[in-house]
LUMBA-136300 format. One line per 5 residues: their letters; for each residue x, z, y of C-alpha. Coordinates in Angstrom, 1 decimal, always signed. Example, Ala and Ser with C-alpha at 12.3 -4.5 7.8 and 13.67 -1.06 7.14 Angstrom:
LUMBA-136300
as) +12.3 +7.8 -4.5 | +13.7 +7.1 -1.1
END
This chain:
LUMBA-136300
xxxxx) +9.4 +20.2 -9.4 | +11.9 +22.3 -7.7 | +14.9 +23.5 -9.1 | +18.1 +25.4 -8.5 | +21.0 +24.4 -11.1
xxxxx) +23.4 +27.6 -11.9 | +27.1 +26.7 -10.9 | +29.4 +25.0 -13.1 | +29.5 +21.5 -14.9 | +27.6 +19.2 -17.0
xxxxx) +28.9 +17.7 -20.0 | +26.5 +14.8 -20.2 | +23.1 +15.2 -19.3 | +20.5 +18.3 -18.8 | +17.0 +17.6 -19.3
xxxxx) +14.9 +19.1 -16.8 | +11.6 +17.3 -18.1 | +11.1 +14.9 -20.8 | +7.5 +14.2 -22.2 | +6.9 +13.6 -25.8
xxxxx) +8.3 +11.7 -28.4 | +8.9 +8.5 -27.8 | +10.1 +9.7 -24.1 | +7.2 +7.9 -22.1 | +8.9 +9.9 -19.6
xxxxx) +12.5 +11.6 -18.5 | +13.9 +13.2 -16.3 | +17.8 +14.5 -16.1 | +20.5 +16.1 -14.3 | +23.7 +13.6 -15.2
xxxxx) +27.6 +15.3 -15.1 | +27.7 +13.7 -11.1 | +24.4 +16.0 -10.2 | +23.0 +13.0 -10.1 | +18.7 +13.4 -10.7
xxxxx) +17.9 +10.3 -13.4 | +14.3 +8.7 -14.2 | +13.6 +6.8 -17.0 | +10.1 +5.7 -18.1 | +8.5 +3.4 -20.5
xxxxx) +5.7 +1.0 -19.2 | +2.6 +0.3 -21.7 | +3.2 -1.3 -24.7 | +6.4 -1.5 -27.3 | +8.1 -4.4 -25.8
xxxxx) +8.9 -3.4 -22.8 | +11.8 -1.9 -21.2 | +12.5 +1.3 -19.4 | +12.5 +1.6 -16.0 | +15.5 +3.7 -14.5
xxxxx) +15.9 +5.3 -11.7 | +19.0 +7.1 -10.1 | +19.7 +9.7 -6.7 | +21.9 +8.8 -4.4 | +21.5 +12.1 -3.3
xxxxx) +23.9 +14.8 -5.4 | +22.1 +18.2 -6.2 | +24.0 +21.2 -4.8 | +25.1 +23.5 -7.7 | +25.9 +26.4 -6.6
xxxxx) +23.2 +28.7 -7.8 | +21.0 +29.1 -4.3 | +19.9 +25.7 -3.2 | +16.5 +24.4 -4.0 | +16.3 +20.9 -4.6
xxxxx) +13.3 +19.2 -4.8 | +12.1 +16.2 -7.2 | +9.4 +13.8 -6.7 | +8.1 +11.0 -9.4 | +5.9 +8.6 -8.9
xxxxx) +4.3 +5.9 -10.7 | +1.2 +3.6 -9.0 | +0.8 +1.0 -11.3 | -1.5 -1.3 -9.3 | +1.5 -2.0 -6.9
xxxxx) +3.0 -5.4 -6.3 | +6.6 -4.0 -5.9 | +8.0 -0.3 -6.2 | +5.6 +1.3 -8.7 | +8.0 +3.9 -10.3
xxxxx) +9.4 +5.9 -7.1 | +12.2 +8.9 -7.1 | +12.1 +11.4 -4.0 | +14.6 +13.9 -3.5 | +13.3 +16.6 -1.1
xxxxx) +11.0 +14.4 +0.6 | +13.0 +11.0 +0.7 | +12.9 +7.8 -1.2 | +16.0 +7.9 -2.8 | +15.2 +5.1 -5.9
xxxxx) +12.2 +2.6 -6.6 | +11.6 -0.1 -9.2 | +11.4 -3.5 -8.6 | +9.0 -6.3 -8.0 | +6.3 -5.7 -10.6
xxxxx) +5.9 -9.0 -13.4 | +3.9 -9.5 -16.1 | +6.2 -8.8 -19.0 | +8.4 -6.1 -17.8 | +12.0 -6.0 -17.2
xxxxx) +15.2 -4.2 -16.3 | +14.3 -2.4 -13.4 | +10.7 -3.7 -12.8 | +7.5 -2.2 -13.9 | +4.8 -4.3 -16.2
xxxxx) +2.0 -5.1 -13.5 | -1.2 -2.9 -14.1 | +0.5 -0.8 -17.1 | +0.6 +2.8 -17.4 | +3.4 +5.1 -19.2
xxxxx) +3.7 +4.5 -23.4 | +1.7 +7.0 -24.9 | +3.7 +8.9 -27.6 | +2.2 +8.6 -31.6 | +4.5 +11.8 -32.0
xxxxx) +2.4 +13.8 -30.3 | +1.7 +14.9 -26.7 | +4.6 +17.7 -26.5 | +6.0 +18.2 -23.0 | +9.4 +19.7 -22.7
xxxxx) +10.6 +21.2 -19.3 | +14.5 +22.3 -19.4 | +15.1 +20.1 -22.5 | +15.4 +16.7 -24.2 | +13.1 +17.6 -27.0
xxxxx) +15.9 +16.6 -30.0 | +18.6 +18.0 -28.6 | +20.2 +21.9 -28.3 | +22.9 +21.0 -26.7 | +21.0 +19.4 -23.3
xxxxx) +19.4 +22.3 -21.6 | +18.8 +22.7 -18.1 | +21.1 +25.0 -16.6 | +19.4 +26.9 -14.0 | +16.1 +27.4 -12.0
xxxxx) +12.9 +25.5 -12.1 | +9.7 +26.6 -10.3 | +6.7 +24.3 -9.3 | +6.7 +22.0 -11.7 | +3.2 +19.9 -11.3
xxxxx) +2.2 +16.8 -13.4 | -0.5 +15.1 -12.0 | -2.6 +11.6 -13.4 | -2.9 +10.1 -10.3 | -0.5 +9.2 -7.8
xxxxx) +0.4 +11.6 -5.1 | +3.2 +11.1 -2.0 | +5.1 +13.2 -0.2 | +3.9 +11.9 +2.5 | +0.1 +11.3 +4.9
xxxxx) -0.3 +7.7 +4.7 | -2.6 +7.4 +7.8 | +0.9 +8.5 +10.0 | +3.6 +7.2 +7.3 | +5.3 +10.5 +7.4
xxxxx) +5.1 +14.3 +6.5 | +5.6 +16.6 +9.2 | +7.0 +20.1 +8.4 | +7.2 +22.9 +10.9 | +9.3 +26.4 +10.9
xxxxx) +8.6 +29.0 +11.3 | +6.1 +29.0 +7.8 | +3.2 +31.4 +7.5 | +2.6 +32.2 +3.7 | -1.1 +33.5 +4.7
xxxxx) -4.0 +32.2 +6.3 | -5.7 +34.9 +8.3 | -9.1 +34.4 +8.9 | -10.2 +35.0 +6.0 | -11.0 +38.2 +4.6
xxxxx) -9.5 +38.8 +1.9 | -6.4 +36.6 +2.5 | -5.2 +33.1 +1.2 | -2.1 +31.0 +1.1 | -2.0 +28.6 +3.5
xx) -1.7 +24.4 +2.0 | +1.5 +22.3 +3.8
END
């Protein structure tokens, strides 16, 4: 997702994306414009994974931030990842059998929610008073695992000047980076 947070501060937390009932899955802006991760590995034992940005969102109203969650469950180390605008800010641990603080059950998905399969963007779900204060745009949830990055080079190369339209084709289409 990208998002632009309006000036000002946060009390305690704004939810910019939290997914269902039993929160398999949350994402929040804390009072430091800190972005925070916290999701729930298969099964009702286990304990949440989270994650934490080093990087502080600007808040003044203009700057686009983007934010990057990923979860590959078949990894040995580093399942649940955090990117801020391209870079690997936060990743769980070593991956065990039964879960832990800060590491991922080996070979387990997210909790799925009995309450339901509500997604809430902006919002905790339960709570009016922990809205998102500003912008969001491109928000994508995908069910497998995607990077920010070509793993054939390692890295994701991104060149200015952009063009927004691929000419060749009659009539015109956006252009893929």
């Amino acid at each position: 997702m990208h998002i632009t947070p309006d000036s000002g501060s946060i009390s305690t937390k704004e939810y910019l994306f939290n997914s269902g009932g039993t929160r398999e899955i949350e994402v929040w802006l804390d009072s430091s414009y800190n972005v925070n991760v916290r999701a729930h590995p298969e099964g009702t034992a286990f304990v949440p994974v989270t994650l934490t940005s080093t990087t502080i969102v600007p808040n003044d109203g203009e700057t686009p931030t983007c934010i990057i969650v990923t979860l590959d469950s078949t990894l040995s180390h580093g399942n649940l990842k955090l990117f801020i605008n391209g870079k690997l800010e936060d990743q769980s641990g070593k991956a065990v059998e039964d879960g832990g603080d800060g590491a991922w059950k080996l070979d387990k998905g997210l909790t799925t929610s009995t309450h339901g399969t509500n997604l809430y963007f902006g919002r905790d779900g339960t709570s009016s008073a922990r809205y998102y204060d500003g912008k969001m745009e491109e928000v994508s949830y995908f069910d497998i695992t995607i990077y920010p990055v070509d793993p054939t080079i390692g890295y994701f190369v991104f060149e200015k000047p952009l063009s927004e339209l691929a000419l060749a084709k009659s009539p015109s289409s956006s252009k893929s980076y």
